[in-house]
N, C-alpha and C positions, 0 to 999 in steps of 0.2 A: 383067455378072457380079454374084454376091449379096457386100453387106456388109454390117456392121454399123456403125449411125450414134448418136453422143449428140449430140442437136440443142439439149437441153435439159437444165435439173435433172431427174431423173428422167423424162427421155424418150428412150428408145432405141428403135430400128425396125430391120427389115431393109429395105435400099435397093436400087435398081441402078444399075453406075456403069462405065463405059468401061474395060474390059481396058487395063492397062500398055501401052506400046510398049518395046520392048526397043532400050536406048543401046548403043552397040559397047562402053564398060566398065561395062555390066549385065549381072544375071544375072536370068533368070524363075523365080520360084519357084512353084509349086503349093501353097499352102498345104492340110495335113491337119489338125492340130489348132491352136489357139491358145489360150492362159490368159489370163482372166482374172486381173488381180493390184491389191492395193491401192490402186492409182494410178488403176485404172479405179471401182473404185468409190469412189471421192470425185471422179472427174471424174462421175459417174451423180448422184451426192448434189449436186452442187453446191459441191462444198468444195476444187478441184482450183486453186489460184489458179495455175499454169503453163499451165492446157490454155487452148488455141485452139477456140471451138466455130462449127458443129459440127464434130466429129470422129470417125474408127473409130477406136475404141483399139485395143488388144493390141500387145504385143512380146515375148511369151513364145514363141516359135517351133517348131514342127515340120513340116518342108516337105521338098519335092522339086525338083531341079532341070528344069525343060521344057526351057530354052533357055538356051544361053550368048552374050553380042557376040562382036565380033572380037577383040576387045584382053583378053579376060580368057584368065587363064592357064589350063595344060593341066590342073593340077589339078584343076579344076574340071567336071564331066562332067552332062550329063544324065541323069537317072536316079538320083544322089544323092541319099541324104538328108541333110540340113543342118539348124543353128539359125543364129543370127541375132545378130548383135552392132548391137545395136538403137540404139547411140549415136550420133550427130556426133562428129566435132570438127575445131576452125579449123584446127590448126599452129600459130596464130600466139599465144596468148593463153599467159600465164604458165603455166598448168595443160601446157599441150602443149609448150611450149620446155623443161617439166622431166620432159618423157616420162611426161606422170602423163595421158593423153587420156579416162580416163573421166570426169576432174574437170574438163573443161572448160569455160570462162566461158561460151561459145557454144554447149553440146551443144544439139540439137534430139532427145529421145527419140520413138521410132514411138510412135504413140500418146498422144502429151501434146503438144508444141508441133507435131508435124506429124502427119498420118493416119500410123494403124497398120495392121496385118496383120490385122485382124479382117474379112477378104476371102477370094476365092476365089485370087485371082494376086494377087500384087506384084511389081516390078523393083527390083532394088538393086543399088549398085555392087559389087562382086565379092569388094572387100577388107573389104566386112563380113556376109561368106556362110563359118558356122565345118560346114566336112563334119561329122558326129557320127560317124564309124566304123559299128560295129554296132549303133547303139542303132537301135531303131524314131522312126515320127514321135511317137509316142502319149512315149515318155519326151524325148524332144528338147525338150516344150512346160515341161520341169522345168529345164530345164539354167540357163536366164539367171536366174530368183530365185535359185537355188541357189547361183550364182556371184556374187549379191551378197556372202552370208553368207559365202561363201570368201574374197574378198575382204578385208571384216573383220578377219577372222584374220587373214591377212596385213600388216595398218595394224597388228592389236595386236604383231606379234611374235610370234604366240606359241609358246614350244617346251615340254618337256617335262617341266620342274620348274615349270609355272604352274598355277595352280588359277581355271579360266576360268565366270563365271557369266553365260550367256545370257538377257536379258530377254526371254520373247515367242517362242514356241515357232512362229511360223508358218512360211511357206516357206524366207525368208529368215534364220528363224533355228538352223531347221534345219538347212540350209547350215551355218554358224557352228559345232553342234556337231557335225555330223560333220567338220569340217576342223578342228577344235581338236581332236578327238580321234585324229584323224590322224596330229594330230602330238603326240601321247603326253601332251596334258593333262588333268588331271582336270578334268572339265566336271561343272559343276550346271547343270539347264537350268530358270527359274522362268518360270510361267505360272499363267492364274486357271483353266484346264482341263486336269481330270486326263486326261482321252483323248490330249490331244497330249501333256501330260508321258512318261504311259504309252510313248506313241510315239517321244519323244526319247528315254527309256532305250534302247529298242530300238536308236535309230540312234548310241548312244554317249555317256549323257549316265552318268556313274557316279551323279550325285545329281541328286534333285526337289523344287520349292516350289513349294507352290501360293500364290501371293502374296497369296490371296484369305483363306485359311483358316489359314495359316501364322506365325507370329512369324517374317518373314523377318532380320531381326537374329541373333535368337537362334540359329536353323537355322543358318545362315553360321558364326557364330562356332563352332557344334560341329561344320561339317565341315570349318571350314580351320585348327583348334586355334585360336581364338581370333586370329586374322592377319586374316581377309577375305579375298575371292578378289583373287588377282593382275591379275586383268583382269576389264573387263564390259561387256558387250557389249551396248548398248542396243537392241534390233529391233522396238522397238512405238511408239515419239515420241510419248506422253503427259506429261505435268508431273511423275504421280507416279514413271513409270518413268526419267526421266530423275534425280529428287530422289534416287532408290534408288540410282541405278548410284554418284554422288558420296559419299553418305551410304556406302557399303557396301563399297567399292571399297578393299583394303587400302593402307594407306600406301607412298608413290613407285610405286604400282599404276598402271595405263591403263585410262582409259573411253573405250572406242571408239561412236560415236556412227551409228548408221545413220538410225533414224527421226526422219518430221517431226512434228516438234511444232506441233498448229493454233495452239494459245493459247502465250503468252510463258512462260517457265519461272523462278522466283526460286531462287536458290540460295543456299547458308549461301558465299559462296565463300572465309571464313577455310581450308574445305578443299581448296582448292585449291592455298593457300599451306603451307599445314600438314602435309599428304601430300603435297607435291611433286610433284602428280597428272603427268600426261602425259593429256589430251583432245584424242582426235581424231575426224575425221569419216571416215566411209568413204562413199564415191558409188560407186554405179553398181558394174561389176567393168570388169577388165582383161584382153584375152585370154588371158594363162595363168592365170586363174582359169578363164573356159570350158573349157578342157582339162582343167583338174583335175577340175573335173565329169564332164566325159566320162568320163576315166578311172576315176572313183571309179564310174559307174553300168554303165558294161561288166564289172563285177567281177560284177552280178547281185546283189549283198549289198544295195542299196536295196529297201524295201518300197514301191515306186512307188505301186502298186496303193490304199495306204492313205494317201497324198498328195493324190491324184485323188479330190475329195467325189463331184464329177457329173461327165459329159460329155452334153453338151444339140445340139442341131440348132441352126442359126442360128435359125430362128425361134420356139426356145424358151429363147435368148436374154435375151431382155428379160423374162421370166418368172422365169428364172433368177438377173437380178442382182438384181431388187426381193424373192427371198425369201432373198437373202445380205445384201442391205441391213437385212433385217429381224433375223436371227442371225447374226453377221457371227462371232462366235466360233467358230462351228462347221465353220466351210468351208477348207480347205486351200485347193483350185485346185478353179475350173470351168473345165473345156476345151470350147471350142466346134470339132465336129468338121465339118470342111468337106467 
């Protein structure tokens, strides 16, 4: 069967590679579309210090069920469509003894320390096969970034009287503001491109900064009365977006931390002490974040459509990542249609 391979920095191919066997608590999946996401392109760049090479990435999922084992539940039916809870985890490590299993010491992510779904068939064990209800496969490949950024939200708290300012308008931060806005807060969403700001108003953001062109200080202080946002939610792990989120962040406020930062990060940290901050990390999501996706995209209120830059054939593919490599700003999600 056809997959996709990074063997190298910047060398990716279509491969062929031995169909799954199906374990009595596996499930076979069909894969239809799969996303490319961040992760893959700095494993393509050479910047991915987790991945094992070579490797297929992807773990952004839209599939169908072929085949169920013996031991997997009735639930689960051929013919389904499904996404993917694309984690590990031990049981045993402190992350998992505090029921917290997407932060787990040991995760192995599809696609980063072990091959991914950027194939035709994969088998996986049962209990990380999430059905999607009505959604198609083509929005199914949105559900797991999206439930990063839900996630998030949920590490910051946040409810209804917060004033939440999203670093980094990509998929996962996207995520971020429609589930902060979900839950009744006033969201600024700041990025260096007005197309996606444009696009996060649409999906909930009451304010925008372009952090490029903007006095973000100033901006902040006139829409949160001169307080700072409540929360902030860092979704891009650069030096300077991380300096912003602390610098900006109103006092005894929460900076919720997603992205990695390649280079070391200096910080003033007298304000850490000073604002009584609360910094946290968010990994991965947890399954009632995937649901909350679900739910939030069966409403039909998401503009999918304008999320999805391309959808490309496998074997245009590797064309595909080296001209996202090139404008990496511009590109939501490329889905490779299997």
């Amino acid at each position: 069967m056809k997959a996709i391979q990074i063997s190298a920095e910047r060398q990716m191919a279509v491969v062929n590679i031995e169909k799954p066997q199906l374990m009595p608590d596996e499930v076979l999946l069909e894969l239809k579309y799969v996303g490319f996401c961040g992760s893959d392109l700095s494993t393509y760049l050479g910047k991915n210090p987790m991945v094992k090479m070579p490797v297929i990435p992807g773990h952004e999922v839209g599939a169908t069920i072929v085949e169920v084992g013996e031991n997997v539940p009735e639930g689960l039916k051929p013919g389904m469509t499904v996404t993917v809870n694309p984690y590990t985890n031990c049981g045993k490590c402190a992350s998992c003894r505090n029921n917290r299993v997407n932060a787990c010491q040991h995760n192995e992510t599809l696609g980063v320390q072990r091959n991914g779904a950027m194939r035709e068939y994969i088998s996986l064990p049962w209990e990380k096969i999430i059905p999607a209800g009505l959604l198609d496969t083509r929005t199914c490949a949105l559900i797991e970034p999206m439930s990063v950024g839900f996630h998030a939200v949920s590490r910051a708290q946040v409810t209804d009287i917060d004033v939440v300012m999203v670093i980094g308008c990509g998929m996962v931060g996207m995520g971020a503001v429609v589930r902060s806005a979900q839950r009744g807060a006033t969201v600024i969403a700041a990025d260096i491109d007005d197309e996606k700001l444009a696009l996060a108003k649409q999906m909930g953001a009451s304010y925008v900064i372009n952090t490029k062109t903007d006095n973000v200080h100033e901006k902040l202080l006139e829409m949160t009365s001169g307080f700072g946002p409540d929360v902030v939610i860092e979704a891009v792990g650069s030096p300077i977006t991380y300096q912003m989120a602390v610098d900006e962040v109103a006092f005894t406020g929460r900076v919720i931390c997603i992205g990695y930062a390649k280079t070391e990060v200096s910080f003033q940290t007298k304000y850490f002490v000073q604002k009584e901050l609360d910094i946290r990390g968010s990994r991965n999501a947890q399954p009632s974040d995937f649901r909350a996706v679900i739910h939030y995209l069966e409403k039909g209120n998401c503009p999918t459509e304008k999320l999805i830059s391309n959808v490309v054939k496998p074997e245009d593919a590797p064309q595909a990542m080296k001209e996202w490599s090139e404008n990496p700003g511009k590109v939501f999600r490329i889905l490779v249609k299997f």
